[in-house]
C-alpha positions in Angstrom: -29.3 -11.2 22.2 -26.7 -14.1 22.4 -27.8 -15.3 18.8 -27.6 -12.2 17.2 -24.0 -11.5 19.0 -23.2 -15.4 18.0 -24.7 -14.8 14.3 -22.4 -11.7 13.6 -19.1 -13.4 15.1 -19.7 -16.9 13.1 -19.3 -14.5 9.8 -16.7 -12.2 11.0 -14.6 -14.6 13.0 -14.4 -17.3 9.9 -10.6 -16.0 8.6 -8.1 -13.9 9.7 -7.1 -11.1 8.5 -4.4 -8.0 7.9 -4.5 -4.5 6.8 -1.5 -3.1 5.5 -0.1 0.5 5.7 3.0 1.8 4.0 5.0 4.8 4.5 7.8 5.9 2.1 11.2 8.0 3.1 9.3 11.2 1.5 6.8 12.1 -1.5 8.1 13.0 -4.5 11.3 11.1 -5.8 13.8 11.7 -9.2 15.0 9.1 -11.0 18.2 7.0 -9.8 17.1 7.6 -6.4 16.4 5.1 -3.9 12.8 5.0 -2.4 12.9 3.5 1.3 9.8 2.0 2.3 8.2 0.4 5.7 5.0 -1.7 6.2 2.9 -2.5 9.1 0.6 -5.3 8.9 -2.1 -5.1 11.6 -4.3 -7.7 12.8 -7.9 -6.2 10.8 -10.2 -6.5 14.0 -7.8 -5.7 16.4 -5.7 -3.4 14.7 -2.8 -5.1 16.9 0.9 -5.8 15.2 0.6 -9.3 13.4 3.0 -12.0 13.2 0.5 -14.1 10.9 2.4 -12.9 7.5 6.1 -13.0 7.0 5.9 -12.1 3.6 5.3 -8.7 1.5 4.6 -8.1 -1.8 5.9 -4.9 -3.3 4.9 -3.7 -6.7 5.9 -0.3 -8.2 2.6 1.0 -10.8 2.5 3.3 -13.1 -0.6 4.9 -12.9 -0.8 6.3 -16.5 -0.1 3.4 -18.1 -1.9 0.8 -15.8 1.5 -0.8 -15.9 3.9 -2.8 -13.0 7.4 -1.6 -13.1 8.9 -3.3 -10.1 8.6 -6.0 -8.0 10.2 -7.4 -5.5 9.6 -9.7 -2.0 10.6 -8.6 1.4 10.7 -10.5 4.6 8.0 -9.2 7.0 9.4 -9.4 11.0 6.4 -9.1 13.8 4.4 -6.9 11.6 6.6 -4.6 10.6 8.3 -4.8 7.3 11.1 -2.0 5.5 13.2 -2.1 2.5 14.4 0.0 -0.5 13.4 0.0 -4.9 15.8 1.6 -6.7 14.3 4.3 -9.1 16.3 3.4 -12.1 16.9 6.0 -15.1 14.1 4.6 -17.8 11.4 5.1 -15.3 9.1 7.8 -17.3 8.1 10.8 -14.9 4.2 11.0 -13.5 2.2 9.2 -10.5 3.2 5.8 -9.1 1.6 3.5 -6.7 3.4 1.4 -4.0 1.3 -0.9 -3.6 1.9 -4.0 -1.1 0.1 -6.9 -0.6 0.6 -10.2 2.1 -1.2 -13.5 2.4 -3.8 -12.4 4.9 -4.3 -8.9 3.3 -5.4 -9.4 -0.1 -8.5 -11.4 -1.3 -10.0 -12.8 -5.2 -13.4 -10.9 -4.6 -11.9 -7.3 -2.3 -14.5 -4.6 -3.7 -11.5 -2.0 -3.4 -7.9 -1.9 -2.1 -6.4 -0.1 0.5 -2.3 -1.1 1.0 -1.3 1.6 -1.1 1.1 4.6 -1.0 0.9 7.5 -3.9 4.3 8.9 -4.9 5.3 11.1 -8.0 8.6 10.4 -9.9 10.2 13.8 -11.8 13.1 13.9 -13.6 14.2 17.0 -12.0 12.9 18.6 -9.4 14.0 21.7 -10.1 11.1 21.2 -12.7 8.6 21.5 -10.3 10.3 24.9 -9.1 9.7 26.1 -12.3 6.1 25.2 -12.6 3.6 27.7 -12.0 1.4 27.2 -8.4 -1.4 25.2 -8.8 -4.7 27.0 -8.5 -7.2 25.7 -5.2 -9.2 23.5 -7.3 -13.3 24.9 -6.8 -16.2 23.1 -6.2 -18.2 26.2 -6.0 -17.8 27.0 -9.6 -19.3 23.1 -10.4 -22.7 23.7 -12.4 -23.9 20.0 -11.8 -23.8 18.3 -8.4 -25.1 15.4 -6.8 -27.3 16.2 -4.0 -27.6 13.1 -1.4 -30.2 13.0 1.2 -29.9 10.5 3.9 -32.3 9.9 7.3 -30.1 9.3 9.8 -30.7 5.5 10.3 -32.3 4.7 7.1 -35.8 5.5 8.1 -37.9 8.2 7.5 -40.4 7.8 10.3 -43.6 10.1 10.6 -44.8 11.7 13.7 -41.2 11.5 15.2 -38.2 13.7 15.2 -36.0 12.5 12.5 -32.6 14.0 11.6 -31.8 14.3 7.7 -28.1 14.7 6.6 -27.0 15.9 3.5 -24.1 15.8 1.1 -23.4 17.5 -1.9 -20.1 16.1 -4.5 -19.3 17.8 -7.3 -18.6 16.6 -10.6 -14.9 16.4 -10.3 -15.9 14.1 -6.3 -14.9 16.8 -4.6 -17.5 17.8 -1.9 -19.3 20.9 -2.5 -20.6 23.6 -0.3 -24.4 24.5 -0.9 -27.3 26.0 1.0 -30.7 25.6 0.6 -34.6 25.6 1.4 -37.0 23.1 2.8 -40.3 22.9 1.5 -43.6 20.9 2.8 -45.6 20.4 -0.7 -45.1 24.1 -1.9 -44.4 25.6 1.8 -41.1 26.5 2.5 -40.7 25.0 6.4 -36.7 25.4 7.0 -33.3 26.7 5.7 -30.0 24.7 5.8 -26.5 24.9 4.6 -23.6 22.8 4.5 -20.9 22.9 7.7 -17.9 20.9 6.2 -16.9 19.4 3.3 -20.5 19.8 1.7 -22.1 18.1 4.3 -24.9 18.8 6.9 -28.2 17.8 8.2 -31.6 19.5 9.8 -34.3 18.1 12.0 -37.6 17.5 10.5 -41.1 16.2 11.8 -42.3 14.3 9.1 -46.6 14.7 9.1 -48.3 11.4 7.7 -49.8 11.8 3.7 -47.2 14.8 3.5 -44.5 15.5 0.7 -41.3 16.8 1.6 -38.5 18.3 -1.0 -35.7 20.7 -0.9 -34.3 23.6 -3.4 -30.7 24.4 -3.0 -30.0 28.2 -3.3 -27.6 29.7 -6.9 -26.0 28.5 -8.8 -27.5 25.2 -7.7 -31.5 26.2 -8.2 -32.8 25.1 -11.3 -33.4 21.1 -9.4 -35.5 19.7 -6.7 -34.7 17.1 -4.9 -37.0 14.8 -2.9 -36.8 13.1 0.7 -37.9 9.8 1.0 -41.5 9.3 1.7 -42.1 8.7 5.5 -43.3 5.6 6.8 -46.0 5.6 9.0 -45.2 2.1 11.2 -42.3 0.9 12.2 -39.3 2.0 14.6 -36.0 3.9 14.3 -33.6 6.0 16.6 -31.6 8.8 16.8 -28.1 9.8 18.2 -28.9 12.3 21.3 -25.0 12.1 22.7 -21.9 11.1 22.3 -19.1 11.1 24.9 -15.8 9.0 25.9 -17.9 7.2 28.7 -21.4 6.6 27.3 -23.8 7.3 24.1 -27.3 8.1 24.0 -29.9 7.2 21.6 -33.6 7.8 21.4 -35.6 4.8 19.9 -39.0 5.7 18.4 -41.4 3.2 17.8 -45.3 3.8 15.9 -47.5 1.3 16.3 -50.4 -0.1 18.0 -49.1 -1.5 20.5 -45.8 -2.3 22.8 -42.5 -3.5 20.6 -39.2 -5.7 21.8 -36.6 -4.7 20.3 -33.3 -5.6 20.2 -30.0 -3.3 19.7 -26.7 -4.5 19.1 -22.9 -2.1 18.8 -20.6 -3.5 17.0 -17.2 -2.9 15.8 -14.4 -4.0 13.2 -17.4 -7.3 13.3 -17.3 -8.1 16.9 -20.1 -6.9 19.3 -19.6 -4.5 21.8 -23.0 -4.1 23.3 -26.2 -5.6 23.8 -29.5 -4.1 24.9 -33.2 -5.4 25.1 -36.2 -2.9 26.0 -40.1 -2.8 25.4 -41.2 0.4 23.9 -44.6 1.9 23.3 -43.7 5.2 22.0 -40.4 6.7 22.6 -37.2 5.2 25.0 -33.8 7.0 25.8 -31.1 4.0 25.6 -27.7 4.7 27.4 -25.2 2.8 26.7 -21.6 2.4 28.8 -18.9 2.8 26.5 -15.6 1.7 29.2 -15.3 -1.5 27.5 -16.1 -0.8 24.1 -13.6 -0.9 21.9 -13.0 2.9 19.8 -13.4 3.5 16.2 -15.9 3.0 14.1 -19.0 1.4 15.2 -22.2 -0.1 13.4 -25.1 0.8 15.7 -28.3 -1.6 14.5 -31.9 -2.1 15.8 -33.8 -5.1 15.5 -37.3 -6.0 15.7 -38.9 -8.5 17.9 -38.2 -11.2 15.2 -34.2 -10.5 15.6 -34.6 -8.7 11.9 -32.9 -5.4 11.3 -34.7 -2.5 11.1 -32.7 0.4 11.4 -28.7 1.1 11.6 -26.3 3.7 11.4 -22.3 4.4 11.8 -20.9 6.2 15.2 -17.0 6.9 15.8 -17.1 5.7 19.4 -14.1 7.3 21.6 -12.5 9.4 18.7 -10.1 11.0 20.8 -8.4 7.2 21.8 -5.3 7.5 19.9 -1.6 7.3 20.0 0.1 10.5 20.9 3.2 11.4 19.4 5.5 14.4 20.2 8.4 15.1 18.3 10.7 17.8 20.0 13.9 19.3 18.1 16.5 21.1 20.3 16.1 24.5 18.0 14.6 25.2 14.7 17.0 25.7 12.5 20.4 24.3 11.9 24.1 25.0 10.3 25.3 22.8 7.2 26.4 19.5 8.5 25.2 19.6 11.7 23.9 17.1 14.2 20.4 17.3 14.8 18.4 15.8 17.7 15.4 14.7 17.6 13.0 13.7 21.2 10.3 11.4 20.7 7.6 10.5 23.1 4.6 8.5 23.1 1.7 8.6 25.4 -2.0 7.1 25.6 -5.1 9.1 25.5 -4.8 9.5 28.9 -1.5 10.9 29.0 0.1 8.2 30.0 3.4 7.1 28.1 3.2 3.9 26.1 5.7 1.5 24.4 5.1 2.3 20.1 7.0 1.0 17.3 7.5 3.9 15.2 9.2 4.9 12.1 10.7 9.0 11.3 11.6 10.7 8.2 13.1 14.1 7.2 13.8 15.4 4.0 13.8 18.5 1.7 10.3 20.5 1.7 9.8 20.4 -1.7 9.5 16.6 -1.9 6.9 17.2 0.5 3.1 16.9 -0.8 1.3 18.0 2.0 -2.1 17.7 0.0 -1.8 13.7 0.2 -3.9 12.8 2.9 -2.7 9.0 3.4 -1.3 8.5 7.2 -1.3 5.9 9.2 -4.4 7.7 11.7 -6.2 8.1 8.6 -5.9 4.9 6.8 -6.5 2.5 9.8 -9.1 4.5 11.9 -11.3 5.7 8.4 -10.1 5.2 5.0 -9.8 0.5 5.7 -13.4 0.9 7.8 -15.2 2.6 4.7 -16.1 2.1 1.6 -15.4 4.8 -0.8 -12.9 7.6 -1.1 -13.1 10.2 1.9 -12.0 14.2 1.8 -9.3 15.4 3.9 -9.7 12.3 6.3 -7.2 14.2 8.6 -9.0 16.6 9.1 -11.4 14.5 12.1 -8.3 13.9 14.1 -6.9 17.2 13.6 -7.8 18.6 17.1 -7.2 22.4 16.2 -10.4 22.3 14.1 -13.1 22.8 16.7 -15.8 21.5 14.5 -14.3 18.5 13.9 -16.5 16.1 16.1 -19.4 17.0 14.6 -17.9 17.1 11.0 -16.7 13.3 11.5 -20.2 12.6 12.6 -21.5 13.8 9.5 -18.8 12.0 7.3 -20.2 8.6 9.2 -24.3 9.8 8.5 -23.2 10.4 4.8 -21.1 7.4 3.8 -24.0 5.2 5.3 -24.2 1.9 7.3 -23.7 -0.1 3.8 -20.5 1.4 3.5 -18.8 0.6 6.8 -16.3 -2.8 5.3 -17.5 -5.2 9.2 -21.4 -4.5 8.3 -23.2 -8.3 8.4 -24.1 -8.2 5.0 -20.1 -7.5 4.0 -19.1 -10.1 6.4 -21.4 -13.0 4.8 -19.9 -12.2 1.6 -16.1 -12.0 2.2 -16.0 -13.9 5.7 -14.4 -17.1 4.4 -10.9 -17.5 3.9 -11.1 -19.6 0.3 -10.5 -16.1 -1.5 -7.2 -15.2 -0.2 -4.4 -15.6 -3.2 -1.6 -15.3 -1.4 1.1 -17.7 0.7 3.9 -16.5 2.6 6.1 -19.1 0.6 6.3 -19.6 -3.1 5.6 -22.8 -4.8 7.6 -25.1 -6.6 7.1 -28.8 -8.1 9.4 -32.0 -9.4 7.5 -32.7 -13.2 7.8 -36.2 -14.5 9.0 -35.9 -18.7 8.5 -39.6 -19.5 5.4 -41.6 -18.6 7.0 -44.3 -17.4 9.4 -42.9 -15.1 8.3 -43.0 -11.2 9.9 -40.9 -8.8 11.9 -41.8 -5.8 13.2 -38.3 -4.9 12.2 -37.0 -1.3 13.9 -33.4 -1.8 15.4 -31.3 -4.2 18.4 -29.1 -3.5 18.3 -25.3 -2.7 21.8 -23.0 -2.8 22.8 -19.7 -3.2 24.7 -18.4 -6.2 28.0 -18.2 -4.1 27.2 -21.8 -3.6 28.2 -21.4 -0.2 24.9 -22.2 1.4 22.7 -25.2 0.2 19.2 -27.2 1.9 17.2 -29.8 1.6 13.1 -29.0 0.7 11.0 -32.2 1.0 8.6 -33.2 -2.0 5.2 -34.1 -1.3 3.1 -37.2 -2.7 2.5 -34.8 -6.2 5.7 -33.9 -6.0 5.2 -30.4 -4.6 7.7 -28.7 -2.5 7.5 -24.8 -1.1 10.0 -22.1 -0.4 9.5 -20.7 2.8 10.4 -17.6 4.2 13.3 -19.3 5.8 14.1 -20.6 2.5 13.6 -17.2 0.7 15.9 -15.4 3.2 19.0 -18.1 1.5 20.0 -15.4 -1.1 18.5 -13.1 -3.8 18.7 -15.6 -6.5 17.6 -19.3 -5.3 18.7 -22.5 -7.4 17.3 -25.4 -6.8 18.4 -28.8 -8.4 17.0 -32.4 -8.5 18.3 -35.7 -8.1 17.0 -37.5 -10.8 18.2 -37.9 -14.4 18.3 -35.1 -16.6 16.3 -36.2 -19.1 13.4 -37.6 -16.6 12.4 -34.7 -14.8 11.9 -31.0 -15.2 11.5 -28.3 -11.7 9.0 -25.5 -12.2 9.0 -22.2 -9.9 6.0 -20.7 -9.6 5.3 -16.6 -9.8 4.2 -15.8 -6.4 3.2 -12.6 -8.7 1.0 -14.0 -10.8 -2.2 -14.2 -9.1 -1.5 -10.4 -7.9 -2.0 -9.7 -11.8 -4.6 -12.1 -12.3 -7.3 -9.6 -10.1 -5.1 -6.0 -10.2 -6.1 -5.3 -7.1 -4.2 -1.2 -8.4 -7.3 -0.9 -10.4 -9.7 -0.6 -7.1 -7.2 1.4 -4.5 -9.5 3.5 -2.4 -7.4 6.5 -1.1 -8.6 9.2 0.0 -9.5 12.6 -1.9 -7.0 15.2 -1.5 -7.8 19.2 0.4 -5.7 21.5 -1.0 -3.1 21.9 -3.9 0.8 20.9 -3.8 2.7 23.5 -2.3 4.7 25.2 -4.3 7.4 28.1 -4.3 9.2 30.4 -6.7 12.4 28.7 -7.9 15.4 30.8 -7.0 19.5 30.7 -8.7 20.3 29.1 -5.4 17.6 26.2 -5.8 18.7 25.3 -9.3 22.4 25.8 -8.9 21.9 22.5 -5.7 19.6 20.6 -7.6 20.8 20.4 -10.5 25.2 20.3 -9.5 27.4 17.5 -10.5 25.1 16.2 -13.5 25.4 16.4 -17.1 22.0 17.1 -19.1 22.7 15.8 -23.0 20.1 16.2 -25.5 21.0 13.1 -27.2 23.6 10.7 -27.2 24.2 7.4 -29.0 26.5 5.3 -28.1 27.8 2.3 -30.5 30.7 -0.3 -30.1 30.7 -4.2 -29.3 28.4 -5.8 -26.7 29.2 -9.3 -25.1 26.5 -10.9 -22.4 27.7 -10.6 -19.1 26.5 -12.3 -16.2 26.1 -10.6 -13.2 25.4 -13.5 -10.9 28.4 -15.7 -10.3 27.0 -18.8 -10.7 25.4 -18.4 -13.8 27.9 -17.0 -15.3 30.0 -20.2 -13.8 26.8 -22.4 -15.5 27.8 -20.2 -19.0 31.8 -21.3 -18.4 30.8 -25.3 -18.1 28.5 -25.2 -21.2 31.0 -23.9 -23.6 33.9 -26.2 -22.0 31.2 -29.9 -22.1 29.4 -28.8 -25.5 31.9 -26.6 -27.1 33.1 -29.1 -30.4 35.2 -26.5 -32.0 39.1 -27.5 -32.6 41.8 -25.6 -33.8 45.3 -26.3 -35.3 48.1 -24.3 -36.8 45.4 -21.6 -37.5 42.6 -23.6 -38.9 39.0 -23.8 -37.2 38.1 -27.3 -37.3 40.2 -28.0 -40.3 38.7 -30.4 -42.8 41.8 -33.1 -42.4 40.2 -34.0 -39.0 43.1 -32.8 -37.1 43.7 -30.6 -34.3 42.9 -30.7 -30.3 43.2 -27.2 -28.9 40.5 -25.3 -28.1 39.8 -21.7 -30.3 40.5 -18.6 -28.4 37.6 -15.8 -27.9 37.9 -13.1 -30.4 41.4 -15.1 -32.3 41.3 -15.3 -36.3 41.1 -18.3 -37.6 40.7 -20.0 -41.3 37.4 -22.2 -42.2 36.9 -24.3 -45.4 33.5 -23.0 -46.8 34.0 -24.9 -50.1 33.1 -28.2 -51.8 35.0 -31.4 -51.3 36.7 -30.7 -48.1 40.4 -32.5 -48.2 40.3 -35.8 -46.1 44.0 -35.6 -45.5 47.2 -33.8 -45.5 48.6 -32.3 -47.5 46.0 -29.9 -49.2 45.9 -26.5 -51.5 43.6 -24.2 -50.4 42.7 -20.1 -51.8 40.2 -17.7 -51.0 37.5 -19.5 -53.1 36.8 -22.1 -50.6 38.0 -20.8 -47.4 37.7 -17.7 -45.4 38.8 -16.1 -42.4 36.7 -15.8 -39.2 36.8 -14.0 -35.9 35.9 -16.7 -33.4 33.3 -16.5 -30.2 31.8 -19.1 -28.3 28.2 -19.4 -27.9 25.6 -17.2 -26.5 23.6 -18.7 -24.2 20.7 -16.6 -22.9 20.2 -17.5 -19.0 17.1 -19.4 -19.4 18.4 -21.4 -21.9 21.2 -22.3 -19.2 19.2 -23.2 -16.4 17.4 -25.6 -18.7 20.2 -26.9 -19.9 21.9 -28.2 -16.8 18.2 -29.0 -15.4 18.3 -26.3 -12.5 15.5 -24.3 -11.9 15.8 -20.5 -10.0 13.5 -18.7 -7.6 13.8 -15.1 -6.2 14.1 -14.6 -2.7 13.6 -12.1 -0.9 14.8 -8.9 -2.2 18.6 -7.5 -0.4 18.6 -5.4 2.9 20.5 -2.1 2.2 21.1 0.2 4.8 20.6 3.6 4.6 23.7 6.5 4.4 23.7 8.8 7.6 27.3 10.3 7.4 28.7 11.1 11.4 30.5 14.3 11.1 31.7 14.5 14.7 34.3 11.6 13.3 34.6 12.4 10.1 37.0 15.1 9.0 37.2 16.7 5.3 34.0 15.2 4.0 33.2 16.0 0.7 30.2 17.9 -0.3 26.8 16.8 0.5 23.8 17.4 -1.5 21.7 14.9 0.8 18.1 15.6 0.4 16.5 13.0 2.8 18.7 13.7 6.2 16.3 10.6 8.2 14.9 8.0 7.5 14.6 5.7 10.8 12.3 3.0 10.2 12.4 0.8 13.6 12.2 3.4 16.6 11.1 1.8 19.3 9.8 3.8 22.6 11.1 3.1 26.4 8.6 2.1 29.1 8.6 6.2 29.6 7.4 6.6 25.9 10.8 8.0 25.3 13.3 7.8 22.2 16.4 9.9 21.1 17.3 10.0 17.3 20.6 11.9 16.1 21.2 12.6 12.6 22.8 15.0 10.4 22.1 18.2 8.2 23.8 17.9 4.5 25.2 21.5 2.8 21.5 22.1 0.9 20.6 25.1 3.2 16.5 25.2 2.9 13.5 24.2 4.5 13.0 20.4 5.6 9.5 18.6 6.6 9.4 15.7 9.0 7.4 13.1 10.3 6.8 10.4 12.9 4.1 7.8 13.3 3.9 4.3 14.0 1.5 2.2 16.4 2.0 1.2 20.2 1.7 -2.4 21.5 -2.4 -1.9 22.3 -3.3 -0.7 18.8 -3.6 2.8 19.2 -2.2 4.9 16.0 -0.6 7.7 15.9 1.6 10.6 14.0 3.2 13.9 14.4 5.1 16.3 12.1 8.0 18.6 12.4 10.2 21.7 10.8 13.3 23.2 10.8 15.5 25.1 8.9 18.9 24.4 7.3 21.8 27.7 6.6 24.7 28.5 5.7 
């Protein structure tokens, strides 16, 4: 028992690493808006708040085009991270990813990836008023389905009581409800249907020499599908009961004579429970489950010779969760209003708990209540399982009274194979040489000549103000690294050597580039969505608010005169010393670099002057001159494109981390005569922190857009328990 406990810990205990979850300040977003963000990066096994990664990667994808439209770094501050894109106007409308990635989180060989957010971008969203309600999309109506039958721990075992799930997926993935018959040979022996989600599962007796198939009733009759062929030696168990304190299995053994076996739970790849037992025919194992740690578990049972022979996925303790409570003082609300919102957090036994949390509240119809991504459902199912699941809230959602068994089902269906700590998974991705990653980006002193030999130590950081400089040592290869530290110096980093010009050249590394390397936005595994987008009749009201105080032209063209501008000071202060040291131009009495040779002033920007453009320019004064050999000229000084003016004065630039904004809550209790406000996100509090009591108090305000607004609150408390609650209110005039 120690070896096999040993064996799985040596794979799963080789790296660490972190899960990511992010939550944005609502769904649905128009251009020139700002989207708010937070992250929480959890310790993978222990689903605890890490401090391992101080760095997060954001990238903005465009899911039709497969293409990255923003990206930016953020600092990441015990776990938690929170920031803002601006959604500028050339975005194109359709579905985005947010997709975030940190050192620990994101690996070269990752079958799929789950630090991902879906948002849609509309021009309007009065638009989506417009459009007509989306029909419940059918899986009834599907003519081919696949049709997936699965013994509950991988063995069919005759002359023993197995238990067979089912589950049926349409051809659009979505699950699909069926019924159906099952036959012996040609004898019909039992009748099933589906309970949830197109899954199910009946009890069957398998006889030695016997074949077993089923027929599913119309429109899904015209295909037969066989069970696998029962085995007539061997071992294999069953789940009898499941409860908060213990779990019972029965372990079936046929053979001749008495078996050892062994039988190991596991979780998130470190073992929870051990059990040894001889067995002739049959043996009721209970285990204690006080200790265990909830969520999903792999429950395996090995032969005498330590070798797997059966294994299966339980959700030990499903009820252990965070519980969040979001109480509002009433349910609807004047224009410009405060509104108070109570928050408190307790354990699954009631018991209030310290949570870092995060609320937001906006306008209903940048609500999509189909998307199924929260932070229960992406740590506790959708980062444990391969494979998109259906309506993953629907297993914590504790009004359905089926829901137990359902998530029990979900577990029989998806399979052992699937669960991402299974020992197979953890030989294969246990190491730590695939992560891409660093929490700093990498930078390095090149030599030009051959000859030359480097004395430098460090190189020079500063800040475009150039109010803030430090030193970063070089290594032996002449490597030096931006650290988060470093990174938090300024937007734009500039870094400058000490060596001559002409000697040595600094390169600044993409921290981006091995993110699109391996795409990791071309395997996200989120979860299927239940139902359709809300959707409402658009109303004068409705169009007259979202669409006030903008202009919509058809098409406009603008022309005129362009000059480059630098928006950061010091390169536009690099662009002012290269056209005063290289600028060769002279003028004199209203000649540009007359041919006599005289003249010491420098030409003005956007002054007239005369050139000689003929042959035989004059060597002295004085000189005739006409219009067929000189011209006149309206004079600018050279372009210099910012690249070309970083190599020029042998400075190299990195980005750091992207600016902290904070976001606009007005306080009308002190202001008086405010303006109107077409505010459409009234909250968004991304670093609520619970009392000892589980208690916190946030106080915002409504805006003038009198309509319905959805709100949410979820976050994690300090022992790793998830949780999330919702609330609604009304806005009027």
């Amino acid at each position: 028992m120690d070896t096999l406990a040993r064996r799985l810990e040596t794979y799963s205990g080789d790296a660490v690493r972190t899960t990511l979850y992010v939550r944005t300040s609502k769904d649905i977003y128009e251009r020139m808006e700002d989207l708010w963000f937070k992250a929480y990066a959890l310790d993978a096994q222990h689903q605890l708040l890490s401090g391992i990664d101080q760095t997060l990667y954001i990238q903005l994808v465009y899911a039709q085009k497969d293409s990255v439209v923003w990206e930016e770094a953020y600092p990441i501050e015990n776990g938690i991270a929170n920031g803002h894109i601006y959604l500028n106007d050339s975005l194109p409308e359709g579905n985005y990813w947010l997709c975030a990635y940190s050192a620990h989180s994101l690996t070269r060989d990752a079958a799929s990836f789950t630090g991902v957010r879906s948002i849609s971008i509309v021009r309007n969203v009065a638009e989506l008023l417009r459009k007509k309600p989306a029909g419940r999309r059918t899986d009834s109506l599907q003519k081919k389905i696949q049709l997936h039958l699965l013994p509950e721990s991988g063995v069919l075992l005759s002359g023993v009581t197995n238990r067979v799930a089912f589950k049926a997926v349409a051809e659009n993935g979505l699950p699909c409800t069926v019924s159906g018959t099952l036959f012996d040979g040609n004898t019909a022996i039992g009748h099933f249907k589906s309970s949830h989600a197109g899954t199910g599962s009946f009890l069957l007796r398998p006889a030695a020499g016997s074949t077993y198939h089923v027929r599913l009733d119309a429109p899904f009759a015209d295909t037969l599908y066989p069970l696998p062929a029962a085995s007539t030696q061997g071992m294999t168990f069953r789940l009898l009961h499941n409860s908060k304190d213990s779990i019972l299995f029965r372990v079936y053994n046929q053979a001749p004579e008495k078996q050892l076996f062994y039988f190991r739970l596991q979780t998130r790849g470190l073992t929870q429970l051990m059990a040894s037992a001889t067995i002739q025919d049959s043996l009721d194992l209970k285990l204690p489950l006080q200790n265990v740690t909830a969520g999903v578990a792999e429950a395996t049972l090995f032969d005498h010779g330590a070798v797997p022979v059966a294994e299966r996925l339980v959700y030990v303790k499903p009820d252990h969760r965070l519980s969040v409570t979001a109480t509002l003082s009433r349910k609807s609300y004047g224009t410009k209003t405060k509104i108070v919102l109570h928050i408190h957090t307790t354990d699954e036994q009631d018991k209030p708990v310290i949570a870092q949390l995060g609320a937001a509240a906006y306008d209903r119809i940048y609500h999509r209540p189909a998307d199924p991504n929260d932070i229960q459902t992406h740590y506790l199912l959708t980062t444990q399982l391969k494979g998109r699941i259906y309506d993953p809230g629907y297993y914590f959602d504790t009004t359905q009274t089926n829901r137990l068994q359902a998530l029990d089902l979900l577990l029989l269906t998806q399979g052992w194979r699937s669960y991402s700590w299974n020992e197979e998974e953890l030989k294969k991705t246990g190491g730590s040489n695939s992560l891409v990653l660093s929490d700093s980006t990498r930078g390095e002193l090149v030599t030009l000549r051959k000859k030359t030999k480097s004395s430098q130590q460090a190189v020079m950081l500063f800040d475009a103000e150039q109010q803030h400089n430090q030193l970063v040592t070089l290594d032996n290869q002449g490597t030096f690294r931006l650290s988060p530290e470093h990174l938090k110096l300024s937007r734009n980093i500039y870094i400058k050597h000490y060596g001559e010009q002409r000697d040595f050249e600094l390169k600044v590394h993409d921290p981006f580039e091995p993110i699109h390397k391996i795409k990791p936005w071309q395997k996200i595994n989120y979860p299927l969505e239940s139902i359709p987008m809300a959707s409402r009749q658009v109303t004068a009201e409705d169009l007259s608010i979202l669409t006030r105080g903008s202009i919509q032209l058809k098409a406009v063209e603008v022309q005129g005169k362009t000059a480059v501008v630098f928006r950061d000071k010091y390169i536009g202060h690099l662009d002012s010393l290269a056209k005063y040291r290289h600028l060769t131009d002279k003028t004199h009495g209203g000649w540009l670099n007359c041919p006599a040779g005289d003249g010491d002033e420098r030409p003005v920007e956007g002054q007239t002057y005369i050139v000689w453009t003929g042959p035989n320019p004059p060597a002295s004064h004085p000189f005739s001159f006409n219009s067929t050999n000189t011209k006149q000229i309206v004079y600018h000084y050279p372009r210099y494109t910012e690249e070309a003016l970083l190599k020029m004065f042998g400075i190299a630039k990195a980005k750091g981390y992207y600016p902290r904004k904070e976001f606009y809550q007005p306080n009308y209790d002190q202001q008086q005569n405010a303006g109107v406000d077409y505010r459409n996100t009234l909250l968004w509090a991304p670093d609520i922190i619970t009392d000892e009591n589980g208690d916190a108090t946030v106080e915002f305000f409504s805006s003038d857009i009198n309509t319905a607004f959805y709100g949410i609150v979820e976050g994690v408390s300090g022992n790793g328990l998830a949780g999330k609650t919702d609330f609604e209110f009304t806005v009027t005039k």
